[in-house]
N, CA and C atoms as a LAMMPS dump frame, in Angstrom:
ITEM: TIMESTEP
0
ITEM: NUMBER OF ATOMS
447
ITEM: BOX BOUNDS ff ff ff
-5.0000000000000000e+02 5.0000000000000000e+02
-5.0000000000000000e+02 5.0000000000000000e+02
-5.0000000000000000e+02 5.0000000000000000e+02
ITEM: ATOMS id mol type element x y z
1 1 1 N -9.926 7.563 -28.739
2 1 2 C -11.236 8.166 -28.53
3 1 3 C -11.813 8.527 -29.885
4 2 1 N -13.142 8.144 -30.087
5 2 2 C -13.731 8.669 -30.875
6 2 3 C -13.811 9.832 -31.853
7 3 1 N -13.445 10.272 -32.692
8 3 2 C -13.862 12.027 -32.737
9 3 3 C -15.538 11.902 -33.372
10 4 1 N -16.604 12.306 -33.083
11 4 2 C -17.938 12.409 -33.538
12 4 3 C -18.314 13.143 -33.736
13 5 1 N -17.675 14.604 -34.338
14 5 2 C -17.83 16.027 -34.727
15 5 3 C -18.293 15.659 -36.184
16 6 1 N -17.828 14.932 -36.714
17 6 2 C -18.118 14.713 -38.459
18 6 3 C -19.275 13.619 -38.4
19 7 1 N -19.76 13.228 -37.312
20 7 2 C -21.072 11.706 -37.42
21 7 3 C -22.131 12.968 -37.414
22 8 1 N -21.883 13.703 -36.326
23 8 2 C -23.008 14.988 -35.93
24 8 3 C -23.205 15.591 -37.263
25 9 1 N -22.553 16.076 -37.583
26 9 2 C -22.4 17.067 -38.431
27 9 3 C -23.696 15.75 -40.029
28 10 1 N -22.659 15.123 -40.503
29 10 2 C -24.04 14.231 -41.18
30 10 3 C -24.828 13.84 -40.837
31 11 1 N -25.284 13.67 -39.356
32 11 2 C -26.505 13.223 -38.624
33 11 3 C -27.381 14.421 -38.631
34 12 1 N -27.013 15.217 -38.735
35 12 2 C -28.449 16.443 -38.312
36 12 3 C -28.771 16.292 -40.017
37 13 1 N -28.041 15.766 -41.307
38 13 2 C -29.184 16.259 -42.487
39 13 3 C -29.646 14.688 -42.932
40 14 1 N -29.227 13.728 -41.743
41 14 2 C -29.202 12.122 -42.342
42 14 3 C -31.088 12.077 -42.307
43 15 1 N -31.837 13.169 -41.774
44 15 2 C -33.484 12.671 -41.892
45 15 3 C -33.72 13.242 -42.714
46 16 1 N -33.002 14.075 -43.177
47 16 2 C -33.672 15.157 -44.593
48 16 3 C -33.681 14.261 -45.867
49 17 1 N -32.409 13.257 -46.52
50 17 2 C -33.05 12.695 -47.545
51 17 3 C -31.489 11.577 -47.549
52 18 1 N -32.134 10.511 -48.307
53 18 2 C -31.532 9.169 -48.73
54 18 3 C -29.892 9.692 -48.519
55 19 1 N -29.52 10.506 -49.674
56 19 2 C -27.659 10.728 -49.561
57 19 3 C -27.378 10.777 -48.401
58 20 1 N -27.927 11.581 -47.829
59 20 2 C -27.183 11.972 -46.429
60 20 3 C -27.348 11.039 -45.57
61 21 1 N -28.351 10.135 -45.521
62 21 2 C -28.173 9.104 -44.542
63 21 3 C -27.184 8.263 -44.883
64 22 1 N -26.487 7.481 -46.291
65 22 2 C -25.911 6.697 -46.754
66 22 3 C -24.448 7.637 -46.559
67 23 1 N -24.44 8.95 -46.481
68 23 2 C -23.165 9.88 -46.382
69 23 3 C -23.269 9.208 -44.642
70 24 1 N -24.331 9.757 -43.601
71 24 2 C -23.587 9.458 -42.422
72 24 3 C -23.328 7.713 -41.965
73 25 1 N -23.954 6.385 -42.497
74 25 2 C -23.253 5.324 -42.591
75 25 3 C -21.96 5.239 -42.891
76 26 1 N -21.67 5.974 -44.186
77 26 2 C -20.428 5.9 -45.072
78 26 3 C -19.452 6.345 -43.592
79 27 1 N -19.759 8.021 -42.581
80 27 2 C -18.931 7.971 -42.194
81 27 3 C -18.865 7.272 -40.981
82 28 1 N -19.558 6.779 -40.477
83 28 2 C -19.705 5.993 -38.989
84 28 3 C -19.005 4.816 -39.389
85 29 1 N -18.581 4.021 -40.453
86 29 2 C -18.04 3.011 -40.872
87 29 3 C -16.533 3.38 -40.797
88 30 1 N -16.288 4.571 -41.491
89 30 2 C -14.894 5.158 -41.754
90 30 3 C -13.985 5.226 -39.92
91 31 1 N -14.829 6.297 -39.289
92 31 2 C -14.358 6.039 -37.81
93 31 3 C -14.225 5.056 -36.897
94 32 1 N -15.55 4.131 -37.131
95 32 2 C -15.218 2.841 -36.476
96 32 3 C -14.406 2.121 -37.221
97 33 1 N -13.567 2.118 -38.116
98 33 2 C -12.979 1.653 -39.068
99 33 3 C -11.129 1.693 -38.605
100 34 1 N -11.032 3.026 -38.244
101 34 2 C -10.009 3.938 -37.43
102 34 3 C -9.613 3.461 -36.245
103 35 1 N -11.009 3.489 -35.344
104 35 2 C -11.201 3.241 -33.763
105 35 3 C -10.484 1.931 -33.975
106 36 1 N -11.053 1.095 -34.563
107 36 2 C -10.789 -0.479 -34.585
108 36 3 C -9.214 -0.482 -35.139
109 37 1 N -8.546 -0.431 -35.832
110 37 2 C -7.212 0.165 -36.186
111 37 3 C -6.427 0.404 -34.928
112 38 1 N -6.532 1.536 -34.331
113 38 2 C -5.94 2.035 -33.237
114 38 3 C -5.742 1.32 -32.136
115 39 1 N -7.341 0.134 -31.809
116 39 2 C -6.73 -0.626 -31.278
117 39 3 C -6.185 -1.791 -30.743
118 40 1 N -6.198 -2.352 -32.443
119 40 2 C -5.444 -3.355 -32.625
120 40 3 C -3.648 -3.362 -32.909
121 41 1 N -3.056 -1.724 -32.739
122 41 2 C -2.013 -0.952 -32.748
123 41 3 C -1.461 -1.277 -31.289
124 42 1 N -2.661 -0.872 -30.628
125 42 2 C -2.398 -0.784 -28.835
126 42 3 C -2.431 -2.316 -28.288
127 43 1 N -2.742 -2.648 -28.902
128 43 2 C -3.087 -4.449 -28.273
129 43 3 C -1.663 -5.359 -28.954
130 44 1 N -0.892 -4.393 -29.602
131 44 2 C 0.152 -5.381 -30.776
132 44 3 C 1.4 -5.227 -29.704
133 45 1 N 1.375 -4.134 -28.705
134 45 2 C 2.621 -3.535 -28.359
135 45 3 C 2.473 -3.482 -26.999
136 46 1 N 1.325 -4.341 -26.537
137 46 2 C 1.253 -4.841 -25.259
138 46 3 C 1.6 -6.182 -24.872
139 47 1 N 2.4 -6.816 -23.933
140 47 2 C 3.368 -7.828 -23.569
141 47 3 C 2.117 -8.306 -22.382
142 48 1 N 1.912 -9.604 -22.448
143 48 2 C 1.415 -10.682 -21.837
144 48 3 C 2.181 -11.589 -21.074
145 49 1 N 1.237 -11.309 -19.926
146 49 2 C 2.272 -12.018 -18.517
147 49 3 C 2.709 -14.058 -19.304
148 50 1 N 3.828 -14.369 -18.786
149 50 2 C 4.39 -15.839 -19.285
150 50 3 C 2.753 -16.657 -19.241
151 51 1 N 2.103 -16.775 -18.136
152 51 2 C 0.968 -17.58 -18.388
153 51 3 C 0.232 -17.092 -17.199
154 52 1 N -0.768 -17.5 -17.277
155 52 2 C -1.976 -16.241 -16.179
156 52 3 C -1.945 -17.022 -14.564
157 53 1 N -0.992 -18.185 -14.708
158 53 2 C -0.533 -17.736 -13.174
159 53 3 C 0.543 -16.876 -12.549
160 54 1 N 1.193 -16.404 -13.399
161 54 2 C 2.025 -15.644 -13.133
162 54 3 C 1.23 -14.215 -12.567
163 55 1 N 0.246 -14 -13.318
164 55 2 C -0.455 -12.632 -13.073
165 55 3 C -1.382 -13.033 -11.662
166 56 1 N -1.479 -14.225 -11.119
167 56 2 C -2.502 -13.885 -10.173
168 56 3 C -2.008 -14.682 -8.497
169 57 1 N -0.763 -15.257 -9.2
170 57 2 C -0.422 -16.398 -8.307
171 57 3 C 0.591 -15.406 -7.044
172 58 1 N 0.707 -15.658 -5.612
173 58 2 C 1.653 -14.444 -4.209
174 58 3 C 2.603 -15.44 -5.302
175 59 1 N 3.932 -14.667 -4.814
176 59 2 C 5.156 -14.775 -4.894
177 59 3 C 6.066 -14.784 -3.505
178 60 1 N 7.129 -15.324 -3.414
179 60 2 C 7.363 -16.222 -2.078
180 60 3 C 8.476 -14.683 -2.001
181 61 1 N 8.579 -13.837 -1.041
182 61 2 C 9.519 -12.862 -0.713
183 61 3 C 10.338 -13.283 0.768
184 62 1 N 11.982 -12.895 0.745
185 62 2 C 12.449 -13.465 2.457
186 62 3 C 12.808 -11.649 3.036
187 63 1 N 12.571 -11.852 3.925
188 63 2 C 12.821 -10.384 4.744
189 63 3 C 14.278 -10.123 4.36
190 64 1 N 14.55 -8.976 4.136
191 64 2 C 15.879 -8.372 4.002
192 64 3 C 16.62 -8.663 5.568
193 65 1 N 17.725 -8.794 5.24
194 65 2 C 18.749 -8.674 6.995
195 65 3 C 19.257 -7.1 7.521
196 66 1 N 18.262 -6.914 8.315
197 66 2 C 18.298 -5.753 9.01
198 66 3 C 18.588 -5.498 10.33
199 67 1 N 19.231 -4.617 11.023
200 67 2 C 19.663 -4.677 12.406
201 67 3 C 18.681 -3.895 12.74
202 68 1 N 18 -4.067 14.309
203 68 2 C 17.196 -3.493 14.181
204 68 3 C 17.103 -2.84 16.095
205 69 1 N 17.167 -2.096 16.8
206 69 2 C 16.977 -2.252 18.117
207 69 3 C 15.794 -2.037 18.937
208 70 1 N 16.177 -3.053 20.388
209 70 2 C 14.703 -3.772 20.878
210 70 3 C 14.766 -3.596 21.967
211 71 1 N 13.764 -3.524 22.901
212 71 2 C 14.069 -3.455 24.31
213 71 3 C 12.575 -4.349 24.874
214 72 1 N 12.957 -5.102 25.629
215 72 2 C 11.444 -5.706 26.007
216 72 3 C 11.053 -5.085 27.183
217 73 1 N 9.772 -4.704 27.688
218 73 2 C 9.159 -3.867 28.274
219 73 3 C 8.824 -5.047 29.522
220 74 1 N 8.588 -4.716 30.662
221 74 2 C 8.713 -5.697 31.853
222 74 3 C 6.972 -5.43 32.408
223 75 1 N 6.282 -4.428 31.869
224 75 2 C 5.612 -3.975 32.494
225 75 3 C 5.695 -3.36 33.823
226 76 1 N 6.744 -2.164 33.891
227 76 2 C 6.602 -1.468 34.859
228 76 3 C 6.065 -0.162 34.675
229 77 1 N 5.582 0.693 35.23
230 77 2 C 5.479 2.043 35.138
231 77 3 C 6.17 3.102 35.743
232 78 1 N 7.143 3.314 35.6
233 78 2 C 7.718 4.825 36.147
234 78 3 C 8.22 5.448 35.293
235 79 1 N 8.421 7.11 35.685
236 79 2 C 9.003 7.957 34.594
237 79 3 C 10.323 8.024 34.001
238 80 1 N 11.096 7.237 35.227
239 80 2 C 12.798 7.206 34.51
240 80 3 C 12.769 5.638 33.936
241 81 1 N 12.147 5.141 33.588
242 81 2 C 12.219 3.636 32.933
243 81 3 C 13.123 3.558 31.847
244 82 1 N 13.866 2.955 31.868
245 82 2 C 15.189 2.522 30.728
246 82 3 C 14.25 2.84 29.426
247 83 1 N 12.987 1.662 29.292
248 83 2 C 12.761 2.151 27.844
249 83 3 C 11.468 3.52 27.388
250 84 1 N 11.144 4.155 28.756
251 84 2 C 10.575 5.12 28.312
252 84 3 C 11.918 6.264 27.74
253 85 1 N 12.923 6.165 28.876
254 85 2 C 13.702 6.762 28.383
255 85 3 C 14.406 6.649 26.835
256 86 1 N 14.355 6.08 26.615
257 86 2 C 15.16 5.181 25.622
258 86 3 C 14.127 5.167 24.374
259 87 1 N 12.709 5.601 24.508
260 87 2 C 11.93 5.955 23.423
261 87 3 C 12.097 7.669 23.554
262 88 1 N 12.113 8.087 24.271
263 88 2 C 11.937 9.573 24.421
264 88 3 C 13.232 10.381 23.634
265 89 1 N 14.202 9.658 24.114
266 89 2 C 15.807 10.467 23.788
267 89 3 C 16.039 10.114 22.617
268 90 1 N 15.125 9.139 21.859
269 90 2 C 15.273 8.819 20.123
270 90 3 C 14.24 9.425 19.591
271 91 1 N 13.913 10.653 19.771
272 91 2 C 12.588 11.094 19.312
273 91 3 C 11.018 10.418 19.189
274 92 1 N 11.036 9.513 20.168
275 92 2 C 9.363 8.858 19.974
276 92 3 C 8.692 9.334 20.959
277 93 1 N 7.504 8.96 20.383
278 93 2 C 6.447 9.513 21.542
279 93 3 C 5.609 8.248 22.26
280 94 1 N 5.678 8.636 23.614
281 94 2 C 4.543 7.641 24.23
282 94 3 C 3.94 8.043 25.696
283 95 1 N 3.471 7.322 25.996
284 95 2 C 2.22 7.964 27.261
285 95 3 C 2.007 6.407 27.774
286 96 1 N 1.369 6.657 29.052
287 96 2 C 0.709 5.599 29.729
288 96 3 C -0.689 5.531 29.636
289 97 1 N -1.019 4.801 29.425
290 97 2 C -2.308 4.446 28.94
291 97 3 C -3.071 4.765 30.625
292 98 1 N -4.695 4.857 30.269
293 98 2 C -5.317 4.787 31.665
294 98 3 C -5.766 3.511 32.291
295 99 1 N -5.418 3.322 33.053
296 99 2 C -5.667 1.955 33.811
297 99 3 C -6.938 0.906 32.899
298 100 1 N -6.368 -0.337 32.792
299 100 2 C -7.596 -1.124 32.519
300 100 3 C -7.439 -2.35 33.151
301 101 1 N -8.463 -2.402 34.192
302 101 2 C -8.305 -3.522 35.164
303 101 3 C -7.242 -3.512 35.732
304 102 1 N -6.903 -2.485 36.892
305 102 2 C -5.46 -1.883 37.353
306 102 3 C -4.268 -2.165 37.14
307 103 1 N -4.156 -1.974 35.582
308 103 2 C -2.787 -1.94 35.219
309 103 3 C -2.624 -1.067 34.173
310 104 1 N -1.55 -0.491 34.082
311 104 2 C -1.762 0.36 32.974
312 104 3 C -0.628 -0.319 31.684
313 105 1 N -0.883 0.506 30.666
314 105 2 C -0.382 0.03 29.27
315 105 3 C 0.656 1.397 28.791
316 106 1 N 1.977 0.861 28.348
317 106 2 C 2.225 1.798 27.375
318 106 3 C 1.354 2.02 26.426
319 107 1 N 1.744 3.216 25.656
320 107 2 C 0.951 3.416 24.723
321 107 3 C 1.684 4.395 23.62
322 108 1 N 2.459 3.564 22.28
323 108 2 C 3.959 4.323 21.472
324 108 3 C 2.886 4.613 20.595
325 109 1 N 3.473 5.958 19.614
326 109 2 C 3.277 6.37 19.05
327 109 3 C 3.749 5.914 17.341
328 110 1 N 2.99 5.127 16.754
329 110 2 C 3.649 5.035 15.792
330 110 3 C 3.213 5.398 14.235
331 111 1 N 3.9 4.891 13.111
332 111 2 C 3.711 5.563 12.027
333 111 3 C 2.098 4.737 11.206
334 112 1 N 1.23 4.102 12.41
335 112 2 C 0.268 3.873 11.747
336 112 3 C -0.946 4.283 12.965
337 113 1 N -0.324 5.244 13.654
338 113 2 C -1.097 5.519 14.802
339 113 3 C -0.722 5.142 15.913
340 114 1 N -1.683 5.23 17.196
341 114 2 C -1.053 4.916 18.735
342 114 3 C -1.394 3.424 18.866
343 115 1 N -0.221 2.723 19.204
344 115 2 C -0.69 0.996 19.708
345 115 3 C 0.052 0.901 20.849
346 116 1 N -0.761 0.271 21.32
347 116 2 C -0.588 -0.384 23.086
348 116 3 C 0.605 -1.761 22.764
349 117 1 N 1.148 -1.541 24.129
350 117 2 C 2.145 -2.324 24.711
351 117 3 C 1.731 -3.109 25.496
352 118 1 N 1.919 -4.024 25.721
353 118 2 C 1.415 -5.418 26.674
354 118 3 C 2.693 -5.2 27.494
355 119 1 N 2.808 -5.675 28.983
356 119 2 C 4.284 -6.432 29.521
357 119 3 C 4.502 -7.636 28.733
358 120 1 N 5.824 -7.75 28.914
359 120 2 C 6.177 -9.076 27.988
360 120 3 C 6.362 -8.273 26.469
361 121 1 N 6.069 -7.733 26.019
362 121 2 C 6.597 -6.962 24.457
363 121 3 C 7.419 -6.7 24.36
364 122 1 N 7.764 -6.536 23.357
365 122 2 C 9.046 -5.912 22.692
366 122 3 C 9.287 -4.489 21.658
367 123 1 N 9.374 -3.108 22.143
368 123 2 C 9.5 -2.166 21.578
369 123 3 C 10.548 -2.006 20.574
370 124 1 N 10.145 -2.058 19.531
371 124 2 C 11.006 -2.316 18.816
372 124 3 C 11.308 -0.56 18.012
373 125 1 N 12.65 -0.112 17.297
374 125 2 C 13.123 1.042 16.933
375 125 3 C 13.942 0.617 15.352
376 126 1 N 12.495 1.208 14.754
377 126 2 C 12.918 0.603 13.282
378 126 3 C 13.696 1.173 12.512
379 127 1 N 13.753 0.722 11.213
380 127 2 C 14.805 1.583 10.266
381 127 3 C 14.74 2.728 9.907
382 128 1 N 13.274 3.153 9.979
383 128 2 C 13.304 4.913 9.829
384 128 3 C 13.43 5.618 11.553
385 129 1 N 13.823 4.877 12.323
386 129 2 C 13.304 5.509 13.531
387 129 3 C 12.344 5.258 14.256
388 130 1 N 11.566 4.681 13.688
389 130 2 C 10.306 4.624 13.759
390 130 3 C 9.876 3.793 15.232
391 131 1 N 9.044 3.736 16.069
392 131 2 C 8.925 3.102 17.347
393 131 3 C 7.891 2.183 17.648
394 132 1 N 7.759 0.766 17.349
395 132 2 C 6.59 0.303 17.564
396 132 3 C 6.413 -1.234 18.55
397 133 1 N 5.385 -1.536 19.133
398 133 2 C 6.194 -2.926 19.829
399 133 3 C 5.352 -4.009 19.175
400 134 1 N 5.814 -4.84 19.916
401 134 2 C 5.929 -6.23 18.963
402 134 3 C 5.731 -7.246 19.593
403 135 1 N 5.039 -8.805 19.207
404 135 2 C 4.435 -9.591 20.599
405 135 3 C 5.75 -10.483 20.908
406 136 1 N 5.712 -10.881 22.023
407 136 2 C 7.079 -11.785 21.881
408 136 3 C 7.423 -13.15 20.812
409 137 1 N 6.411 -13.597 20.655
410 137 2 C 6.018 -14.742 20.128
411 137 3 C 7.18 -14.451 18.096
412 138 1 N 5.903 -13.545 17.938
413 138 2 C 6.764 -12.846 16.609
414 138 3 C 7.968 -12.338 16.762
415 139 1 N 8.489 -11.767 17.411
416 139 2 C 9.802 -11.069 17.972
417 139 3 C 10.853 -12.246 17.814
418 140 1 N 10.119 -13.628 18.46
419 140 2 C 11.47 -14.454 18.37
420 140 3 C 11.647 -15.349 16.918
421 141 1 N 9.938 -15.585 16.545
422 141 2 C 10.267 -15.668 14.962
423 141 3 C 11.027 -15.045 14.007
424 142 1 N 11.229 -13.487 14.494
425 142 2 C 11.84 -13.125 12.873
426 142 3 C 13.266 -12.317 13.322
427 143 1 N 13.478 -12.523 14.771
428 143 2 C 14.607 -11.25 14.77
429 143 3 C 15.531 -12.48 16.02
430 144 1 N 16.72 -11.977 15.67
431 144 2 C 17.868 -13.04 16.254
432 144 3 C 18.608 -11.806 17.175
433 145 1 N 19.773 -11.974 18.157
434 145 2 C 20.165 -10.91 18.796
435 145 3 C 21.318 -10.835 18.228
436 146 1 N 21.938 -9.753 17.718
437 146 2 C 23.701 -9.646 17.427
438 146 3 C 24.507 -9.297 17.751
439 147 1 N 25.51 -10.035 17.681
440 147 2 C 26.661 -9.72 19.152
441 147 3 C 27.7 -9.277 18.279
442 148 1 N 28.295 -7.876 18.578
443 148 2 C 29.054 -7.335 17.862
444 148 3 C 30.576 -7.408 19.094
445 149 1 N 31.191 -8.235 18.036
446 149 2 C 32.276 -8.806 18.726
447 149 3 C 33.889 -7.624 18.461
């Protein structure tokens, strides 16, 4: 940053006569002189990506192998339901949605807000706990079942 306490300071007598204007050039040269210094200091000791696709290009990541537990939802509604139960007694929260086009929807509580359950889903109980469901389609893309023998 600048310091401009000493430009001011020769600028208020730089209209009064010749020296002092050639005094506040002299110092506006000296600081930008500095400025420019400093940061060609900061630019020497900064590291540049291998080549500028590196800086702009996704990078290919594979999901970690995680166990994870699932229960697929049948679309029923009652209060002792395996997986209402089974969200409730793991600390999650959920509710039945209000009828739309007479059927109703779960409705879990999760860590990005409340999302609806379709029948046919898959509630899934993530690594923090966490409770959310999932379409089947994706469910069978990324998660396999494990049989602990």
């Amino acid at each position: 940053m600048i310091d401009t306490s000493a430009l001011r300071a020769v600028a208020n007598d730089a209209l009064q006569d010749e020296s002092a204007r050639e005094r506040w050039w002299g110092a506006l040269a000296g600081v930008l002189a500095d400025e420019i210094d400093g940061l060609r200091a900061e630019l020497a000791t900064r590291t540049e990506p291998e080549s500028k696709e590196d800086e702009v290009s996704p990078k290919t990541f594979r999901k970690k192998p995680v166990e994870i537990e699932a229960m697929q939802w049948d679309g029923a509604v009652r209060p002792h339901l395996p997986i209402a139960s089974w969200i409730r007694e793991n600390g999650g929260v959920y509710r039945w949605s209000p009828s739309l086009g007479g059927r109703q929807y779960l409705q879990i509580e999760t860590l990005e807000g409340v999302m609806t359950c379709s029948p046919g889903d898959w509630v899934i109980r993530g690594v923090k706990g966490e409770f959310y469901p999932c379409k089947p389609d994706i469910f069978e893309a990324t998660y396999e079942e494990v049989s602990h023998v």
